[in-house]
C-alpha positions in Angstrom: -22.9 14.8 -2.6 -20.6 13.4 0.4 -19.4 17.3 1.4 -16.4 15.5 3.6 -14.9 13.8 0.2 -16.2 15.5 -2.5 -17.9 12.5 -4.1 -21.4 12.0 -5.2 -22.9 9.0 -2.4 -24.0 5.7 -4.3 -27.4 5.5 -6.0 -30.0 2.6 -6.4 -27.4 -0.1 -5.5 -30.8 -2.1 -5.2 -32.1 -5.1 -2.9 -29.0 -7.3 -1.6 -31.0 -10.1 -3.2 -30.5 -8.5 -6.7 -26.8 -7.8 -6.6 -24.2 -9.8 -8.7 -21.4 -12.0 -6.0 -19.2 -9.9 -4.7 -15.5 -10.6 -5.4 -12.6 -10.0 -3.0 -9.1 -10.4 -3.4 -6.3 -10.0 -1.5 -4.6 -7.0 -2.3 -0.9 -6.6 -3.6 1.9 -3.6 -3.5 0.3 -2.2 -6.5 -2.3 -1.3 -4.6 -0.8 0.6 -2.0 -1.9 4.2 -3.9 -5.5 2.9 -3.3 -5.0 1.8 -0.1 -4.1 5.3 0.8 -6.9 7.0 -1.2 -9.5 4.8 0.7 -7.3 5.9 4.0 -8.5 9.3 3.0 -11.9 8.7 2.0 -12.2 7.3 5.7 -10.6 10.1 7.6 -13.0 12.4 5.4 -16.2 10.4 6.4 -15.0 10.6 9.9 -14.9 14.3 10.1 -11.2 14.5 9.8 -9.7 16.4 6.9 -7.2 14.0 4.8 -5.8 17.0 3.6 -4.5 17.6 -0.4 -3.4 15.1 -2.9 0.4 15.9 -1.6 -0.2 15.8 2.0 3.5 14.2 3.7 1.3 11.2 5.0 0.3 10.4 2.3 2.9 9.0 0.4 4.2 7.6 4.1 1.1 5.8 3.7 1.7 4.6 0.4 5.6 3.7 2.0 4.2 1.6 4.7 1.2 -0.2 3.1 3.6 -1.3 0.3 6.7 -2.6 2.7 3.9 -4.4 4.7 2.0 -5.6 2.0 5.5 -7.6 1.2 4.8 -9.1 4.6 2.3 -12.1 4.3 2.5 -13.7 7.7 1.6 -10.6 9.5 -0.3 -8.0 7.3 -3.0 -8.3 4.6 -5.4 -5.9 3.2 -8.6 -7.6 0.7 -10.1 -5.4 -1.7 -13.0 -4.9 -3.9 -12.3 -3.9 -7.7 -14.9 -1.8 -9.6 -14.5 -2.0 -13.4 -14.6 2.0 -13.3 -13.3 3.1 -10.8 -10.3 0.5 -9.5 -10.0 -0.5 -6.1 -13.3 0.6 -4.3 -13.4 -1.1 -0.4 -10.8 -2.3 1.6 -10.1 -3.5 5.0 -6.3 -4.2 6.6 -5.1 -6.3 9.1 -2.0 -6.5 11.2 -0.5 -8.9 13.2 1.3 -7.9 16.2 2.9 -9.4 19.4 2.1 -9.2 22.9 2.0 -10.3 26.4 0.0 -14.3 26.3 -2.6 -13.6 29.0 -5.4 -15.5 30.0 -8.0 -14.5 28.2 -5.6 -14.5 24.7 -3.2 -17.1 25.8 -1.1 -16.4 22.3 1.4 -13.8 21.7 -0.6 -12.8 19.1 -3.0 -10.1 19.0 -4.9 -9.1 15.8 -5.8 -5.9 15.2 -8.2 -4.5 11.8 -8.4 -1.1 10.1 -9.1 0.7 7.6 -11.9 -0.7 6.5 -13.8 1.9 4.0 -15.9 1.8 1.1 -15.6 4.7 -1.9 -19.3 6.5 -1.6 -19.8 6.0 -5.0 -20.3 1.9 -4.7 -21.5 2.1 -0.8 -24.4 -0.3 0.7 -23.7 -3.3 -1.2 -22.1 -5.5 1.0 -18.2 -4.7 -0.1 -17.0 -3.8 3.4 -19.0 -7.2 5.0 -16.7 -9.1 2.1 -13.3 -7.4 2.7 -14.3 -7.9 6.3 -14.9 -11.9 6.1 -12.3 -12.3 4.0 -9.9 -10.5 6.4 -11.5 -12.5 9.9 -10.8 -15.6 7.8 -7.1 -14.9 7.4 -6.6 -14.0 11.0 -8.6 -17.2 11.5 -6.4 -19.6 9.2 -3.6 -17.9 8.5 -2.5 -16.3 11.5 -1.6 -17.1 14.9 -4.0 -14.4 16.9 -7.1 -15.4 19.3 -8.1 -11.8 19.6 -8.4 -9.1 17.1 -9.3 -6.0 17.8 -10.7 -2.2 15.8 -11.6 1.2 16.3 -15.3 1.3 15.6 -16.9 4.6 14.7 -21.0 4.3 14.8 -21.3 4.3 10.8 -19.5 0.6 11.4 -20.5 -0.4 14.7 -23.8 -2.4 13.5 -21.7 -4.3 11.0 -18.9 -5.1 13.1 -21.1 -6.5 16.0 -23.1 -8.6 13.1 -19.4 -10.2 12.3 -19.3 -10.7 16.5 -17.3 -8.0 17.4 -18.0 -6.6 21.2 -17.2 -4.1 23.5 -14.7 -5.1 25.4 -14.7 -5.0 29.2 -12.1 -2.2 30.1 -12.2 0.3 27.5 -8.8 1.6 25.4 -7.7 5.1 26.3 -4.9 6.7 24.7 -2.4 9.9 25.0 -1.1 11.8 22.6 2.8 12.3 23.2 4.3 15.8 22.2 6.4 15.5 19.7 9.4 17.8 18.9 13.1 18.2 18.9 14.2 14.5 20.6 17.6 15.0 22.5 
């Protein structure tokens, strides 16, 4: 049992060779609820605590994945189904704009996320798929050179497989207090 999410890991999902085709789709603003429940399964793997059912961000979440979902130039998630179990891996992409430089010399920068797999149907290949799938609509469909993730080390091997690398001056970031805004 996964103790971050609650949910039993996957068993015997057998030799790659074995496995039927797996099939991705691109997902739609009905999924948005699943997008968010995978969101959480994430932050749970990751050691952060999604919090209940009716945590605020989650239906935020749900909010902002459906409004950007409506948004096919710029944003798209792909997603496995599971005939049990609905919508089982995922990974989102988002287009946004910056400075042309010259290493990117478009004004387009891609960045990916989310990408998670529910425990129960892990290690066969459903995150690689969502991922291709996803590189392949930044490839013909967007506009971006570059696209860029936060890599934690349970997805590092895969990413760099897909030819992701480090990249020479490292993101930092800050968190900005937040409270009463004049």
């Amino acid at each position: 049992m996964d103790t971050d999410s609650g949910i039993a890991p996957a068993q015997g999902a057998g030799d790659p060779a074995e496995r039927p085709p797996v099939t991705v789709r691109r997902a739609e603003v009905r999924d948005a609820a699943a997008l968010v429940r995978l969101r959480a399964l994430m932050f749970a793997s990751m050691g952060e605590e999604p919090g209940p059912e009716d945590a605020p961000w989650r239906a935020e979440a749900q909010r902002w994945f459906a409004e950007r979902l409506g948004r096919p130039a710029e944003f798209a998630a792909f997603v496995v189904d599971d005939p049990e179990l609905g919508v089982v891996s995922t990974a989102v992409g988002i287009c946004y704009d910056r400075a042309p430089g010259p290493l990117n010399p478009a004004p387009v920068t891609g960045h990916l996320s989310n990408v998670s797999t529910d425990p129960r149907r892990q290690r066969r290949g459903y995150a690689k798929a969502c991922l291709e799938a996803l590189l392949d609509w930044f490839g013909r469909e967007t506009d971006a050179w570059v696209v860029n993730l936060h890599a934690t080390s349970h997805g590092d091997a895969l990413y760099r497989s897909l030819g992701f690398d480090s990249p020479r001056h490292p993101e930092l970031h800050i968190r900005l207090p937040r409270g009463e805004r004049a």
